[in-house]
N, C-alpha and C positions, 0 to 999 in steps of 0.2 A: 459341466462347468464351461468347457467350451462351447456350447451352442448358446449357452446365456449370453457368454461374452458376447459371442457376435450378433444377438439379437441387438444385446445392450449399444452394439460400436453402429448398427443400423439405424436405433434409435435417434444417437447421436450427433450421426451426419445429417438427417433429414433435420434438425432441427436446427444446424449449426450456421452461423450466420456464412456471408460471404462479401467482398468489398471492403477491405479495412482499411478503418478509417485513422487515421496514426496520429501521435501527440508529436506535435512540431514545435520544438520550442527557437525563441529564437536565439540569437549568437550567447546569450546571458540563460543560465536557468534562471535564475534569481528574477529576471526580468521576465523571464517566459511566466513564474508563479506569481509577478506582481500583476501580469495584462488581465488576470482572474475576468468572470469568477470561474473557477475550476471543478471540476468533480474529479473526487480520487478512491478508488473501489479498494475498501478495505478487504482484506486477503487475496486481493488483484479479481474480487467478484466470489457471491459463494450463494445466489439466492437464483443463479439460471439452470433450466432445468436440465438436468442430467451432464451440470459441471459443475466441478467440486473446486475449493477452495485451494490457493496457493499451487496452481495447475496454467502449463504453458497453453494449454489448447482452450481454457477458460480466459486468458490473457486474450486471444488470437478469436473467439466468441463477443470477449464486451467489447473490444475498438473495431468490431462488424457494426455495431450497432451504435456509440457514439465515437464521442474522442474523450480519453479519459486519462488521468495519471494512475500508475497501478502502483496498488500498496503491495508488499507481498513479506514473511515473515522469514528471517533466515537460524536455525538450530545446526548443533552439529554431534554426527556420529560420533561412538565413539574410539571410531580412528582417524576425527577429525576433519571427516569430509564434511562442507558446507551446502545441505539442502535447505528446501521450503518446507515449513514445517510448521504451522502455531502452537500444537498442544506441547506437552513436556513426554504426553505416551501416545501413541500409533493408535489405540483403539477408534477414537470418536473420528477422523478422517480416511483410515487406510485400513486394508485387510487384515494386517498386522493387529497383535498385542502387546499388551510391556513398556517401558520408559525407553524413550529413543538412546539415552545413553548407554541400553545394553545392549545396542545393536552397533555391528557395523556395515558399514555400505552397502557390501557385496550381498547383505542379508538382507537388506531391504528391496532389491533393484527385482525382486519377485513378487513384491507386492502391487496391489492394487488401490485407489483411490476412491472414497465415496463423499458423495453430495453431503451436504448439510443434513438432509432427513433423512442418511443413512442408505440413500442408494446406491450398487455396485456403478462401478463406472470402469473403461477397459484402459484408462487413465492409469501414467506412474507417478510417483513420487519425482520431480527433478532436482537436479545439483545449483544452487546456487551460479554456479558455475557456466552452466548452461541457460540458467535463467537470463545471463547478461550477455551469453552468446543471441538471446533471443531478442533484447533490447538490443542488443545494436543492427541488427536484421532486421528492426522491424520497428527502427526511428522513435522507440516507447520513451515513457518517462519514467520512474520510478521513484519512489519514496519508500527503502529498507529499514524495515522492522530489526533489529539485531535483536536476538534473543539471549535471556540472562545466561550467561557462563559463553559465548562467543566472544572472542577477541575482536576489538572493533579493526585490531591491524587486519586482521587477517581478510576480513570483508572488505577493507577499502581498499588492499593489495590489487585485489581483484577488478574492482574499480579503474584502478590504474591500471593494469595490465589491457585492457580494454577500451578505455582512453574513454569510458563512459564520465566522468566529472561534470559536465554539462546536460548530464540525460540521469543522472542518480543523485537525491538527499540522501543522506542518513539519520534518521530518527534516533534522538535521544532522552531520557526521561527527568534528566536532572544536569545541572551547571557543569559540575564536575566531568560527565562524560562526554556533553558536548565540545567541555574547552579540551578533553583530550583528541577529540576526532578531529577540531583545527588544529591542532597541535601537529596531527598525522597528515594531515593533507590543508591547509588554509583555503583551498582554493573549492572545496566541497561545502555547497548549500549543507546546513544542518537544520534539522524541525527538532524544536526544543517545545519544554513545556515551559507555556506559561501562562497560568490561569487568572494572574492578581498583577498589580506593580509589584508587590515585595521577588516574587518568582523573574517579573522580570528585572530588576535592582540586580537580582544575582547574578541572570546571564552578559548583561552588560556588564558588570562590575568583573565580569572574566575576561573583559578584553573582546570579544568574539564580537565582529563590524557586523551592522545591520544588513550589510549586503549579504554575509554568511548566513542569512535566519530566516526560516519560517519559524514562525508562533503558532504553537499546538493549542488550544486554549480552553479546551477539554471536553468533556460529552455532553455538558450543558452551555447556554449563551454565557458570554462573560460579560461585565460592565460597561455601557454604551462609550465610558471613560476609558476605557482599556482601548479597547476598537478603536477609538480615536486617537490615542498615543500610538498604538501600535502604526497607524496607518501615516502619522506623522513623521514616524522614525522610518518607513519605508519598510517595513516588513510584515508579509502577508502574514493574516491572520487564519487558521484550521480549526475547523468547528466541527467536533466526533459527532455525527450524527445517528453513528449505530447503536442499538439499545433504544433508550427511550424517546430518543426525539424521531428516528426513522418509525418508531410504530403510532408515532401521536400525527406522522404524514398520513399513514393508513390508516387512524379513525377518522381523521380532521380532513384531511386533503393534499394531495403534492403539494399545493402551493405555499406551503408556510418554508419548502425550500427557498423560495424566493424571496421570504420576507426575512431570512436571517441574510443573504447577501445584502438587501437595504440596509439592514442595521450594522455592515459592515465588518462581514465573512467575506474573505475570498475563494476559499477551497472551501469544498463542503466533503469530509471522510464519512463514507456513507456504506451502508451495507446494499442499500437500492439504486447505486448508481444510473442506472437510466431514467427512471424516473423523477432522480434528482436533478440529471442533467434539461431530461424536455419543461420539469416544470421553469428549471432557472431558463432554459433559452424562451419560452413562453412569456415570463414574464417580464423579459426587456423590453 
């Protein structure tokens, strides 16, 4: 087992970028997400080789290679520690089995991480915690995933503790938990969903200023009407490109990254972030 490891951590290194390139936003996040267009690497990247998803040394791989905003997913043990985590059980990412809720910290800090197609990697699991010790080391940007059953206090405590506000969104799925995260902090960009007018009716109608908002606007294109309100009201528009629009770029071409920023995307969340990124800077 040890000699894999370290074949695996030789692999690694020789492959791993170097020169990084850092997400600079300026004195506003809000303004740094309006200057688009953006690419932002859903699980902070999960399709480079021999780095696995929701992982600091994969964060520290894709801004080698461009400048990106990193998505990344936050769950919590069940003694409450706040890690990176997207599934609800340890099997399909990490060496581990079982629902993350039966586990506590101290029980996972032995595990190991693997790739998307299931390769070992000498990669751990990290803490939340230290995920925003790495943001602020390393000038990143982030957009948090909170996962159901996390306290949004608890996440944005952290936030503040860090003085990250200008370098962290928080992702919400619905009015309700958005108007609670400004509630917690007013001064935190939130990514709400909003696929239609009626969706967005509701997040205005909670009070929360367009300076506080990105628009999520979901995994397919939204109405050219929408894009245009949206852009009216000054809040950038997020267009999921993971799943089926990221695989209709590899039959069809990168370039149709580029033709969703014409029609007026700013951020493109993407599973292929680099590719998303050269075709959009390509096609300026």
């Amino acid at each position: 087992m040890r000699y894999l490891l370290f074949v695996v951590l030789l692999f690694q290194i020789a492959f791993s970028g170097c020169g990084i390139q850092r997400s600079l936003p300026t004195q506003n996040l809000h303004d740094y997400f309006r200057q688009g267009p953006l690419v932002s690497a859903h699980r902070g990247g999960m399709n480079f080789s021999g780095h696995p998803e929701n992982c600091l040394e994969t964060f520290d791989f894709l801004l080698s290679q461009i400048p990106a905003v990193i998505e990344f997913d936050v769950a919590m043990t069940a003694d409450s520690v706040l890690i990176l985590l997207h599934d609800n059980t340890l099997d399909r990412t990490t060496t581990g089995t079982g629902r993350l809720t039966e586990y506590e910290w101290a029980a996972l800090q032995s595990l190991f991480l693997k790739t998307d197609d299931g390769r070992l990697t000498v990669y751990r699991i990290p803490t939340y915690e230290q995920a925003l010790q790495w943001t602020k080391a390393n000038n990143a940007v982030l957009t948090v995933d909170v996962k159901r059953g996390v306290p949004f206090e608890k996440v944005i405590r952290l936030i503040e503790k860090y003085k990250l506000e200008n370098r962290a969104a928080v992702i919400t799925y619905n009015a309700a938990d958005a108007l609670s995260v400004h509630r917690l902090n007013p001064r935190l960009v939130i990514s709400a969903t909003i696929r239609n007018f009626e969706e967005l009716e509701r997040i205005t109608a909670a009070g929360i200023p367009a300076k506080n908002l990105l628009a999520f606007t979901g995994t397919s294109e939204a109405t050219p009407e929408l894009y245009a309100k949206l852009k009216e009201l000054g809040i950038p528009a997020i267009l999921g490109t993971m799943g089926n629009l990221d695989n209709s770029a590899i039959a069809r071409g990168n370039h149709i990254y580029s033709g969703f920023i014409e029609r007026g995307v700013g951020i493109l969340a993407t599973d292929r972030p680099v590719e998303a990124y050269r075709a959009i800077k390509k096609g300026k």
